[in-house]
N, C-alpha and C positions, 0 to 999 in steps of 0.2 A: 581616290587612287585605286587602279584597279590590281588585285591580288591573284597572281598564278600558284594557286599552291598546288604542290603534290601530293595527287591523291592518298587516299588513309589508306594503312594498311587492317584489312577487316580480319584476319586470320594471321596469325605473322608467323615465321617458319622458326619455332623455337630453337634448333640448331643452328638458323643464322649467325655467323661472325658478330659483332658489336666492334665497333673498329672506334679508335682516338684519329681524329678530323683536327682537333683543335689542343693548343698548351697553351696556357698563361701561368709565367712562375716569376713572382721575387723574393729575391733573400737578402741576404747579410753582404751577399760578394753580388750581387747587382736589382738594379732596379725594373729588369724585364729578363724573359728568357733564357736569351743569347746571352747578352751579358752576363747572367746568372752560371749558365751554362760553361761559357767560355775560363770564370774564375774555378771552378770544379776543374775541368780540365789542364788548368793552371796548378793547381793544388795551390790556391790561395787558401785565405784563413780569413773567417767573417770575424771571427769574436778577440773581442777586447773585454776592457772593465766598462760592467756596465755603468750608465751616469745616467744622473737624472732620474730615478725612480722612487716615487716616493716612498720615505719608511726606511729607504735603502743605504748607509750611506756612499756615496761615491768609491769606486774602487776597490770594492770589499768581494763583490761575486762578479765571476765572467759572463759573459752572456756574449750575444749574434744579432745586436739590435740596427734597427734600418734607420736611415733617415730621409726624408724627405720634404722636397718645398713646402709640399703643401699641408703638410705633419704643424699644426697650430697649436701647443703644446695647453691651451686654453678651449679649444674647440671642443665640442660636445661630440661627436665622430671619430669612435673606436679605430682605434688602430686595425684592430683585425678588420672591420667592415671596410675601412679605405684599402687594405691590404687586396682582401675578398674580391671589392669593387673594380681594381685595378688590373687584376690575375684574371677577372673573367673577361674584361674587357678586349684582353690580350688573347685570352683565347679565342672569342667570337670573333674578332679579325682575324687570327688565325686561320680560321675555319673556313673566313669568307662567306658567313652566311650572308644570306639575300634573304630579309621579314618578307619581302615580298612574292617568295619562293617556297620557304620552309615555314610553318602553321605554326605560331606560338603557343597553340591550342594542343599541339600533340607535341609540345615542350616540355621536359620534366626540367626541377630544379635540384640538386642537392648539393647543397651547401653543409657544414659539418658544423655542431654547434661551436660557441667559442665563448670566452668567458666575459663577465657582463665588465662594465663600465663603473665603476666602484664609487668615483671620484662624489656623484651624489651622495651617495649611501655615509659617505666620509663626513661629510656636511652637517647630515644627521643623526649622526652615530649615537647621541644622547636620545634619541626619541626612537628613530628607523620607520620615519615616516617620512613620506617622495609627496613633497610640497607643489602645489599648482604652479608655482613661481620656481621652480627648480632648475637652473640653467643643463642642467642637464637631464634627457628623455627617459623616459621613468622605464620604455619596453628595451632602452640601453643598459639598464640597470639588473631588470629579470627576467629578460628573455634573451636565452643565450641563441634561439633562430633567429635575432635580428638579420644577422647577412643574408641569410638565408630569403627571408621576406623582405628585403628591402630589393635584393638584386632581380627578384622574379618579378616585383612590380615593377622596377627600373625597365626591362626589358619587354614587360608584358605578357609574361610566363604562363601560359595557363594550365600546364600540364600536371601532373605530380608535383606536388613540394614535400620535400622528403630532410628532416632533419637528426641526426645521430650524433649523441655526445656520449663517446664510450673511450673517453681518454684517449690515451697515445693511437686506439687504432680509428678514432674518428671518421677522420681522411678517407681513410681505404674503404671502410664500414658505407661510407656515404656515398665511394664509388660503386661498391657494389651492388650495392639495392638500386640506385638509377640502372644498372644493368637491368638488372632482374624486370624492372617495370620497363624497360624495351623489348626486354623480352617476353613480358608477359604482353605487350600488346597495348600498354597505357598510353605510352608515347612509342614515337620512333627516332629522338634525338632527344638529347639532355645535357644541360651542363652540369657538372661535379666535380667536386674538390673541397677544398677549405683553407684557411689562414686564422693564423693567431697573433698575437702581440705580449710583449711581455708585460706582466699583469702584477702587480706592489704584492696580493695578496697570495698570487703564486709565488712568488718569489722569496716571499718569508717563510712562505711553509716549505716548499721544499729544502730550503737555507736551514730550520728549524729539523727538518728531516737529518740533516748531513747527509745527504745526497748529490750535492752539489760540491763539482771541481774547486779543488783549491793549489793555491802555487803560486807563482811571480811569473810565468810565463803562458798568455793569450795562447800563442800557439801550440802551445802542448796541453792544454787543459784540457781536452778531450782528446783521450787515449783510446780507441776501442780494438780489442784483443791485444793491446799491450801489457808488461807484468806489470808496468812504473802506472797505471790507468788511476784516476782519481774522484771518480766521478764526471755525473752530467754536466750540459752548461743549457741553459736554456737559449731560444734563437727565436727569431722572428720572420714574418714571412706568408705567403700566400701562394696555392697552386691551384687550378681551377681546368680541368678540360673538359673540352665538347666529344660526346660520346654520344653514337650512332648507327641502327642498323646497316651492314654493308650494304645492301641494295639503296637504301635511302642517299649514301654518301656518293655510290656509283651515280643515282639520278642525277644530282647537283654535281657530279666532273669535282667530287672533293678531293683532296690530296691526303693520304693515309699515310698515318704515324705508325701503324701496329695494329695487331687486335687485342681486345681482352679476354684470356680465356675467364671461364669460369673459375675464380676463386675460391674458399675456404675459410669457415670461421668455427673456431671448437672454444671452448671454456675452458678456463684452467682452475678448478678446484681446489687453490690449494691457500691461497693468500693472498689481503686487499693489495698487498703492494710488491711480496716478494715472487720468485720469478721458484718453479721447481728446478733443482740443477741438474734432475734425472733426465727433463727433458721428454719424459711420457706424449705429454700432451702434445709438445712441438713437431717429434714425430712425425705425432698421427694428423697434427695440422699441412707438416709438407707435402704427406702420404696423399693427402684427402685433393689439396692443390693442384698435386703434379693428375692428379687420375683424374680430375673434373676441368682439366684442362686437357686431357687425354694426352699426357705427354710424359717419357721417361725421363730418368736420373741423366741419362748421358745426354737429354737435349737440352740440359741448364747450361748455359755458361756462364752464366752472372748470378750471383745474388745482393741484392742490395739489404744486409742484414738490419734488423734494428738498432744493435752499435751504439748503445749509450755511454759505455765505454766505463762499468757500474762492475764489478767483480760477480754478483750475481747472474744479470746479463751475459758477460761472455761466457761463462760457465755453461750456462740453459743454452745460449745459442752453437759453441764450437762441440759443445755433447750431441744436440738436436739433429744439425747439418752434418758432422760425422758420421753415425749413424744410418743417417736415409743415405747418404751420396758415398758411403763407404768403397764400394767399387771403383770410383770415377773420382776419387777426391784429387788429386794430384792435377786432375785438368780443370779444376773447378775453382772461377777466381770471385770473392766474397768481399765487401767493402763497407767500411762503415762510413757514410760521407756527414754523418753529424760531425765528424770529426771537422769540419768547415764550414756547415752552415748554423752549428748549434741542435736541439730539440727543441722541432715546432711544437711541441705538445701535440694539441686536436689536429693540425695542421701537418706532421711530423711525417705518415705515410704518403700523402700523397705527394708532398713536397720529395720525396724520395721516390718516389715515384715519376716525379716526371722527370727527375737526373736520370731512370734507369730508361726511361724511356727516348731519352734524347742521347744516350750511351748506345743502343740500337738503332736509332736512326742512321748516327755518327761512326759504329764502328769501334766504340771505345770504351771500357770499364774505367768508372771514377777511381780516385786513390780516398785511402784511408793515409789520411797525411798526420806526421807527426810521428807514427810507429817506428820505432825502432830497437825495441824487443817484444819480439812475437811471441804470447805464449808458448809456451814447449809442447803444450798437446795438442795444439792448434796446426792442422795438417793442409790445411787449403791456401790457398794463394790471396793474401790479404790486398794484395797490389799497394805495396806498402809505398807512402811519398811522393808516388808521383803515378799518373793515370798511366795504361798500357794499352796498346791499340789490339782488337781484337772482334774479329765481324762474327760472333755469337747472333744466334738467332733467337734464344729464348733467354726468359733472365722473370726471375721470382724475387718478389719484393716479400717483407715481413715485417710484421707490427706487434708487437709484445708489450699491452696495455697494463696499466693499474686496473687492480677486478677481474683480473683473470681474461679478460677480453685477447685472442689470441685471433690475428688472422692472415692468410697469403692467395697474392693476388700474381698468376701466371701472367705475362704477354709475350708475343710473339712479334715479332720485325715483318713487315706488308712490304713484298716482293714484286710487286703486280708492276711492269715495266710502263703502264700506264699510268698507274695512280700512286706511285710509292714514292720514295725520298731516296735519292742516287746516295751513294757512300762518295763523301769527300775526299777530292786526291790526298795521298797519303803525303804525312808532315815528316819534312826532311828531319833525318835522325840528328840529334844535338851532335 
C-alpha cells in the first residue's frame, strides 16, 4: 500500500496553536460522546448504589458505574483498558484520521496510568505470587501503563509514550505533556486522555477514609458548593482526545474543537490528602494558567471546577476563584459536573474536560445538579440544576489531586468559519 504522509516538521514554530481534532468520552449517563454529552445537558444523574463490587456489599456506597455488552464480568480486561480502548476509538474517528496520511511515527501517545487489575493478586493473597497459569495478565496486575501500551500498539504508535499517575490530576497531567512534546517537535499529533473503572480496593479505602457520600438518595449524593454536601461518590468512564499542531490539522481539512492554551501545574505543600482552605497555591495555579495562556480574568466564562463536593474542596476552591476573578465574579459561571457523572479518579480531569469542551463548541455551561443551597460565600454563578446557554469563549478546567498535585488547563472555542464547529440553533425555552 502506498503511504502519503505529511511531510515532518523539522523546526516547529513553538507559539503554534495545538488544537483538539478529535473527542472520545464515556460515562455513567452514556456510552459515547453525544450521548454522554447530551445527559449533562439534560442534568441527568449517572450514579446509583453501587452493585457488584467485590468486598463491597451491595447498596452500601454510591458510585457512576457503566455497563456494557461487552463488560464479561469473568474476563481478564480492565475495565478502564476497555473504557481507554473505546474513548480513543471514538476519538480517532472523530478526528477522521487517514494512517495513510498522518505518520504514526510522529504519533505520541498519553494515556494516564490507571489502577491494576487486582482480581489475580486476590487469588494469591496467601503467597503474592502471579503463577504461569494465572487467568489473569500479570502486566494487568502491575503495570498501571497497561492502556497506555496496549492502545499505542493497537494503533501502531510510534511516537512518544508518555504515562502520568498523579491521582485526580492524571488526566489533565497526560494532556499536557503530549502538548508539550508537539510542541517541542517529538510529534505533530497525539492522542491523550485517560479512563478509570471503579476498583474493590479503591473503594474500601476511600469507604475506610469516610470520604465518601452517604444518604438514601443517588441524586443528591454529590453536592458540590452545597451547605447539605456529603462527600465524593466515585464514577467511572473514559475520555481520550486527538491533539495537534494547527498547521498539521489545517493540512488534513480537520474540523477543530478549540485550542489548548498552555496550562499550569504547581505543588501544594501542605498534605497527602487535605486540600489548604487558604487557597495560596490555587491562586497562584490560576494566576500561572490564565498568563501562560495569555488570557485575562474577564476572558473566562466557564470554569469547570474540581467539585468533589468534600467540605475541604469547596472551601480551597470558592476562596481560590474568589480571589483571582474578584472583579469579574458576578459574570463568571463555575460547575461541578461530578455532580453527574461521579469521580473518575485518574480519569477525572480530562473526562471534565471534554464536557467543558463540548460546552464550547455547543454554547452551553453544564449544571451542577442537585444544588439547592449554595454556600453563603460562594459568589459565582454555580448554574445550579439545570445547564444555561451561554457562547463563552474561554473556560479553565481544574484538578485538585491527592499529593498535592494541583493543575489548570486554559482553552479557547476555534472560530475559523472554515474549520470550526457552527453553534446549534438555540433550544426553544421550556
Amino acid at each position: 500500500m502506498t503511504r502519503t504522509i505529511l511531510p515532518m516538521f523539522n523546526r516547529p514554530e513553538l507559539d503554534e496553536p495545538i488544537v483538539v481534532t478529535g473527542i472520545g468520552l464515556i460515562t455513567a449517563l452514556g456510552t459515547n460522546r453525544e450521548s454522554s454529552w447530551a445527559g449533562v445537558q439534560r442534568g441527568e444523574c449517572g450514579i446509583d448504589w453501587i452493585r457488584g463490587l467485590r468486598g463491597i456489599p451491595d447498596e452500601t456506597i454510591f458510585g457512576a458505574q457503566i455497563s456494557l455488552p461487552e463488560m464479561d464480568p469473568d474476563s481478564n480486561e480492565l475495565k478502564a483498558l476497555l473504557f481507554n480502548r473505546r474513548a480513543t476509538r471514538e476519538a480517532i474517528e472523530d478526528a477522521e484520521i487517514d494512517w495513510n496520511v498522518v505518520d504514526p511515527a510522529r504519533t505520541g501517545c498519553a494515556i494516564s496510568g490507571h489502577m491494576g487489575d487486582t482480581r489475580g493478586i486476590e487469588i494469591h493473597c496467601s503467597d503474592l505470587v502471579v503463577h504461569e497459569n494465572d487467568p489473569f495478565p500479570w502486566w494487568t496486575q502491575i503495570m498501571p501503563n497497561s492502556a497506555c501500551a496496549v492502545i499505542a500498539n493497537e494503533w501502531g504508535l510510534n511516537g512518544p509514550r508518555l504515562c502520568h499517575s498523579t491521582a485526580c490530576a492524571s488526566g489533565l497531567i497526560s494532556l499536557l505533556t503530549a502538548v508539550r512534546s508537539i510542541q517541542d517537535g517529538q510529534c505533530d499529533i497525539a492522542i491523550a486522555g485517560g479512563g478509570e473503572g471503579i476498583n474493590p480496593l479503591f473503594a474500601a479505602g476511600f469507604r475506610n477514609m469516610r470520604a465518601l457520600a452517604t444518604g438514601d438518595d443517588p441524586r443528591k449524593a454529590c453536592l458540590p458548593f452545597d451547605v447539605n454536601r456529603k462527600g465524593f461518590v466515585m464514577g467511572e468512564g473514559a475520555a481520550v482526545f486527538v491533539v495537534e499542531r494547527l498547521s498539521h490539522a489545517l493540512r488534513r481539512n480537520a474540523r477543530i474543537y478549540c485550542s489548548i492554551n498552555r496550562g499550569a501545574m504547581v505543588g501544594e505543600a501542605h498534605h497527602m490528602t487535605g486540600l489548604d482552605i487558604q487557597s495560596e497555591a490555587l491562586v497562584h495555579l490560576i494566576q500561572q494558567a490564565l498568563k501562560q495562556g495569555e488570557l485575562e480574568v474577564e476572558d473566562i466564562g466557564y470554569i469547570n471546577a474540581h467539585g468533589t463536593g468534600t467540605e475541604q474542596n469547596d472551601a480551597a476552591e470558592i476562596a481560590g476563584i474568589s480571589q483571582v476573578f474578584h472583579d469579574c465574579i458576578d459574570q463568571l459561571h463555575v460547575s461541578g459536573t461530578k455532580s453527574m457523572i461521579g469521580h473518575l479518579v485518574k480519569a477525572a480531569g480530562c473526562a471534565e474536560l471534554a464536557i467543558t469542551i463540548l460546552g464550547l463548541r455547543d454554547g452551553v455551561c453544564p449544571p451542577t445538579i442537585g444544588l439547592e443551597n449554595l454556600e453563603p460565600n460562594c459568589a459565582f454563578d454555580c448554574v445550579a440544576r439545570q445547564a444555561s446557554e451561554l457562547r463563552y469563549q474561554s473556560a479553565l478546567k481544574l484538578s485538585l489531586a491527592f499529593g498535592g498535585h494541583l493543575v489548570g488547563v486554559t482553552v479557547s472555542r476555534w472560530n475559523d468559519a472554515q474549520s470550526s464547529y457552527e453553534y446549534p440553533e438555540r433550544r426553544e425555552a421550556a
